[in-house]
N, C-alpha and C positions, 0 to 999 in steps of 0.2 A: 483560507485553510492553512495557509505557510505559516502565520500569523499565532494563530490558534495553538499548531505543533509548537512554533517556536515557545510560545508561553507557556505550554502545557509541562514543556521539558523544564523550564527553569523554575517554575512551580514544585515538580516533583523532587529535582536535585534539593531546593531552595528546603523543602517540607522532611527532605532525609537527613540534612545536615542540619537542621534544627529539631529531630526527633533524634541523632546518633546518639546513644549513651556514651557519656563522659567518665574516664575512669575503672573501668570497666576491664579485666584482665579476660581474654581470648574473645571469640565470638558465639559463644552459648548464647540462646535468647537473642540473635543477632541475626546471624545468618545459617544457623536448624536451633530448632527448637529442644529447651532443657527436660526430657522426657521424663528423669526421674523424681520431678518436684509435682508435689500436689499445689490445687488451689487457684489463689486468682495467678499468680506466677506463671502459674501451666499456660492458663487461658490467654494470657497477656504476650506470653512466649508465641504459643500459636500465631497469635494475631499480630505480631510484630514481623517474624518472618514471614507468613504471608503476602502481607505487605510491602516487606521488602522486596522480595522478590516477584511479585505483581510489578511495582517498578521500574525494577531493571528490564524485566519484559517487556513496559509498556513502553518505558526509552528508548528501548533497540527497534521498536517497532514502529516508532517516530521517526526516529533518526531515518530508517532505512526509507521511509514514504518521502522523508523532504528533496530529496535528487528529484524526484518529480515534479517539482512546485518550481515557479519561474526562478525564484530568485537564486536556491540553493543549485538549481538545477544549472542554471546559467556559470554560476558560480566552479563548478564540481566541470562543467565541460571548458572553463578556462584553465583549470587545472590539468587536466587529462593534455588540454593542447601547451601548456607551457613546459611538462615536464614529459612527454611523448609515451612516458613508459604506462600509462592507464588507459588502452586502447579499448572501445568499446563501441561494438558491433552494432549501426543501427536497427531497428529490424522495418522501420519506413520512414520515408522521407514525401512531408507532406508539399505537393506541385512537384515534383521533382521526377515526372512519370514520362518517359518520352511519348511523341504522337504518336509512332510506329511500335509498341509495347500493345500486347495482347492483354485483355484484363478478364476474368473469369471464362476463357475461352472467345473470348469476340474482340474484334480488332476497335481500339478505340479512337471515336471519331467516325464512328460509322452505324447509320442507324440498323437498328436489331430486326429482323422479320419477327413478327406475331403468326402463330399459330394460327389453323385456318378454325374458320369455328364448325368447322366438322367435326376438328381434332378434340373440341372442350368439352364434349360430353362427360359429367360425371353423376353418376346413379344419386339420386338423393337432392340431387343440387338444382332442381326445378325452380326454376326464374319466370314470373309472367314476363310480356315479351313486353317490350318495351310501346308505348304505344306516343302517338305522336300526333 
């Protein structure tokens, strides 16, 4: 998937800098569209910003998923630890659970009681009995 983001981006940059118009004075028809022109213009205006900015969305939206992918991930937490000032707050740390930590209310490492099956009754839920 890191693979894919990464190409996906240099596709899009790769596909806007060989679509930028050359020459071209401000950004009308670039980035908003020229409202007061009829025709294919208009049509062409529309569908170029759109697209533009589809892109930039679609970039920021990349960018922001790759920290999660081994590589950039790996990457992005060498960074945090070499310059100390990008500190960020695990929110789990996989095996890293001590023996004596309680985990959804039950001490782990120690087996659960089961309910008696007096307790299991529920309307509706009629089971044949198991036969043997």
């Amino acid at each position: 998937m890191e693979m894919v983001a990464s190409w996906t981006i240099v596709l899009i940059v790769t596909g806007l800098l060989l679509w930028w118009p050359r020459g071209q004075n401000g950004l009308a028809g670039v980035v908003y569209p020229r409202l007061g022109i009829k025709g294919r213009t208009r049509w062409r205006d529309l569908h170029a910003v759109t697209g533009v900015w589809a892109s930039v969305f679609l970039v920021l939206f990349l960018v922001s998923g790759l920290p999660w992918s081994f590589v950039w991930g790996h990457t992005l937490q060498s960074v945090e630890n070499t310059f100390g000032r990008l500190t960020s707050v695990k929110d789990w740390e996989i095996g890293a659970v001590p023996a004596a930590t309680v985990i959804a209310g039950h001490p782990v490492g120690q087996p659960q009681k089961l309910p008696a099956k007096e307790n299991m009754d529920m309307p509706g839920m009629d089971m044949p009995a198991a036969s043997t």
